[in-house]
C-alpha positions as CSV (number, residue, x, y, z in Angstrom):
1,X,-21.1,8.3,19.8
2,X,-22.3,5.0,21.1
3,X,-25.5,3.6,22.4
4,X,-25.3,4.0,26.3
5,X,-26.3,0.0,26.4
6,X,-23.4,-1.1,24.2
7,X,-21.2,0.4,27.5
8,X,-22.8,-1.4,29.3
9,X,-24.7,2.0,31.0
10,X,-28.1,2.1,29.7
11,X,-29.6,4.6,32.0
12,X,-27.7,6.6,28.7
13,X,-29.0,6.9,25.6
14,X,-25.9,8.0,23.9
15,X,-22.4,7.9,25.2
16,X,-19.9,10.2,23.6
17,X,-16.6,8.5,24.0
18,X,-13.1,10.6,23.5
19,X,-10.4,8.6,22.1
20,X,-6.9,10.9,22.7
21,X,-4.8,10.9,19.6
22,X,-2.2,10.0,22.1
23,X,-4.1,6.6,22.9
24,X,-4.9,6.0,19.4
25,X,-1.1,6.3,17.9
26,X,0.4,5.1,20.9
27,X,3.0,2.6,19.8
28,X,1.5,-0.3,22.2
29,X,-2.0,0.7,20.5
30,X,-0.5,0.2,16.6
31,X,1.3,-2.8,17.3
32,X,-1.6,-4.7,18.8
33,X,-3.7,-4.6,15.4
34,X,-0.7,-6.3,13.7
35,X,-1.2,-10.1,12.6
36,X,-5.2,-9.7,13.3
37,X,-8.0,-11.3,11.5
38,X,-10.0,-9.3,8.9
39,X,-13.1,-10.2,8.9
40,X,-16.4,-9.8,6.9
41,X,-19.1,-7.6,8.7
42,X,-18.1,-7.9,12.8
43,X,-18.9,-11.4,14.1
44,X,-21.6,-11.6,16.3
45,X,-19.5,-12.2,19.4
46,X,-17.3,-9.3,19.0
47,X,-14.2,-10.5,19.3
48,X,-12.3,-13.5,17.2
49,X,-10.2,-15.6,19.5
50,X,-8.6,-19.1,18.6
51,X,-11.9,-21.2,19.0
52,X,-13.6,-18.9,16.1
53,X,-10.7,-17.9,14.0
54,X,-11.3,-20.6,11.2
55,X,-15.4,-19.3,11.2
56,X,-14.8,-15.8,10.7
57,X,-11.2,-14.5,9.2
58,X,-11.1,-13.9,5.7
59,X,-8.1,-12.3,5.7
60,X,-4.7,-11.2,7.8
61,X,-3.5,-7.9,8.8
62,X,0.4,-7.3,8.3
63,X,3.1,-5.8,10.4
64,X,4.2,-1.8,9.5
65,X,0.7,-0.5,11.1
66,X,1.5,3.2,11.4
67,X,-0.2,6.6,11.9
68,X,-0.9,8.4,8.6
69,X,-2.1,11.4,9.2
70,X,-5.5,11.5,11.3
71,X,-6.0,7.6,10.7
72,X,-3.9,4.5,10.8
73,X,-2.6,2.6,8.0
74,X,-2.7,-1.5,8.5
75,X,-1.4,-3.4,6.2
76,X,-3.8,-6.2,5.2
77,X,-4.6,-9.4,2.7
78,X,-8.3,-10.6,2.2
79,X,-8.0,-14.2,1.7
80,X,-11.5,-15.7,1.3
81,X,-13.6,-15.7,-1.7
82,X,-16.8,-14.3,-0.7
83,X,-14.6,-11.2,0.6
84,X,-13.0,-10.6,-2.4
85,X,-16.0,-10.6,-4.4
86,X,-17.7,-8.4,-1.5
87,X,-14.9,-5.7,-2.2
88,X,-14.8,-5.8,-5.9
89,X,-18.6,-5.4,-5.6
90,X,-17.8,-1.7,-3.7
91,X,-18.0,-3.1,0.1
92,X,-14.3,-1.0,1.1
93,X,-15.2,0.4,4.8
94,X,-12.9,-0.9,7.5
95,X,-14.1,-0.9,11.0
96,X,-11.9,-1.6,14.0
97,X,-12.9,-4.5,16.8
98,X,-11.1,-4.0,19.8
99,X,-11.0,-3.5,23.6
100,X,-10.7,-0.4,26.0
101,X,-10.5,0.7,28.9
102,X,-13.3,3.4,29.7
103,X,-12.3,6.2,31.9
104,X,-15.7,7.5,32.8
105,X,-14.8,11.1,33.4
106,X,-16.8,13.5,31.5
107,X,-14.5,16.6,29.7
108,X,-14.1,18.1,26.4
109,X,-11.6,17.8,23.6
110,X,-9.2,20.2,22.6
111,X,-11.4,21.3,19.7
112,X,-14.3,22.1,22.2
113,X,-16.3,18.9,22.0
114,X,-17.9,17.6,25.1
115,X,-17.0,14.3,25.8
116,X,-18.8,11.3,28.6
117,X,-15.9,9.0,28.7
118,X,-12.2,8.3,27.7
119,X,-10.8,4.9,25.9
120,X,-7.7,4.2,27.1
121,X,-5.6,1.3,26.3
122,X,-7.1,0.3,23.2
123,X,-6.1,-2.8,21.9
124,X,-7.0,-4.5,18.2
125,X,-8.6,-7.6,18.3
126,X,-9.7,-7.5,14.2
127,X,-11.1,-5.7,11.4
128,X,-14.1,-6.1,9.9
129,X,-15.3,-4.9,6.2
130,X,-18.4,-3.0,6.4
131,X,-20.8,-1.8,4.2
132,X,-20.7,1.5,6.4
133,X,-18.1,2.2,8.8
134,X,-18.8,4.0,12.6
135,X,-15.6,6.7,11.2
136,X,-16.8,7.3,7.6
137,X,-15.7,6.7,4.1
138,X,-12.4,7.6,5.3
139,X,-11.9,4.2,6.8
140,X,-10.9,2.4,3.8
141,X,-9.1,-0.3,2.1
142,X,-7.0,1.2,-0.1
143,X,-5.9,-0.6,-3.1
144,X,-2.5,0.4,-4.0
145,X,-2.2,-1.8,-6.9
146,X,-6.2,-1.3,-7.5
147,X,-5.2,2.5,-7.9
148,X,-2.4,2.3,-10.3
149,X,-4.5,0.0,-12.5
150,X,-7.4,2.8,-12.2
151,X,-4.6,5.3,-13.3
152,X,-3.5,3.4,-16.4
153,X,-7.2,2.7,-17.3
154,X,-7.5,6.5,-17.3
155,X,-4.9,7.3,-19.7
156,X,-5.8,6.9,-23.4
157,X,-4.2,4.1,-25.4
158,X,-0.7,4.6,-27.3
159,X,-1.5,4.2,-31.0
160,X,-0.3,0.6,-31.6
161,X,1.5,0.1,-34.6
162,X,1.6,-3.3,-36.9
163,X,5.1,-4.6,-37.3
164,X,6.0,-7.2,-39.8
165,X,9.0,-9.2,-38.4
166,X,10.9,-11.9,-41.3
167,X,8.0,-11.5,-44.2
């Protein structure tokens, strides 16, 4: 759901917008948030282009964005000190800036929702790191190598043995 003036129609007070999993994992769609800027909260214009790349990245997506499940998995690197400290102090939720297309022809999903609109065409322009994500929780960064450490924290410590080597 989106506020009817952030589409632009705000004789609506909520817009309920339908993105088709077949628009979401199209291959065109995937590849276009490849080699994006992350950046920390959205910046206020909405978009990052060359003139405002330097103000707001604080980090790089990476190729090998692909569907994983329900969501899609990007790749990423946060670059910029204030970010990093921002996510080791719990601030994980990913959002996605991009544009679409909005096909304004009301329907429902196939699990029965009712829907106003359609995006089609959506294409990545960055992603932010947000206290609270639009998607939930779900929309994460998740730390591989954070993980395994987590894991190996968990386990209890081998009894260490002294070992005198020549005396």
């Amino acid at each position: 759901s989106y506020l009817g003036t952030e589409l632009g129609k705000p004789d609506m007070q909520t817009v309920r917008l339908y993105r088709p999993e077949d628009e979401v994992f199209a291959a065109d769609t995937l590849a276009s948030f490849a080699h994006r800027p992350l950046t920390n909260n959205h910046p206020p214009e909405g978009k990052v282009d060359a003139k405002t790349w330097k103000k707001y990245a604080v980090g790089v997506t990476d190729g090998g964005v692909v569907r994983d499940g329900g969501f899609v998995r990007i790749p990423m690197m946060l670059t910029d000190a204030d970010a990093i400290a921002a996510f080791e102090a719990g601030k994980r939720e990913l959002s996605a800036g991009y544009t679409a297309i909005i096909d304004w022809t009301p329907g429902v999903t196939p699990d029965g929702e009712a829907f106003d609109a359609v995006q089609r065409r959506i294409r990545g322009n960055h992603v932010a790191l947000v206290d609270k994500a639009r998607a939930g929780p779900d929309c994460r960064i998740g730390d591989a190598d954070r993980n395994r450490r987590q894991q190996k924290e968990d386990k209890p410590m081998p009894e260490l043995r002294k070992v005198i080597v020549d005396g």
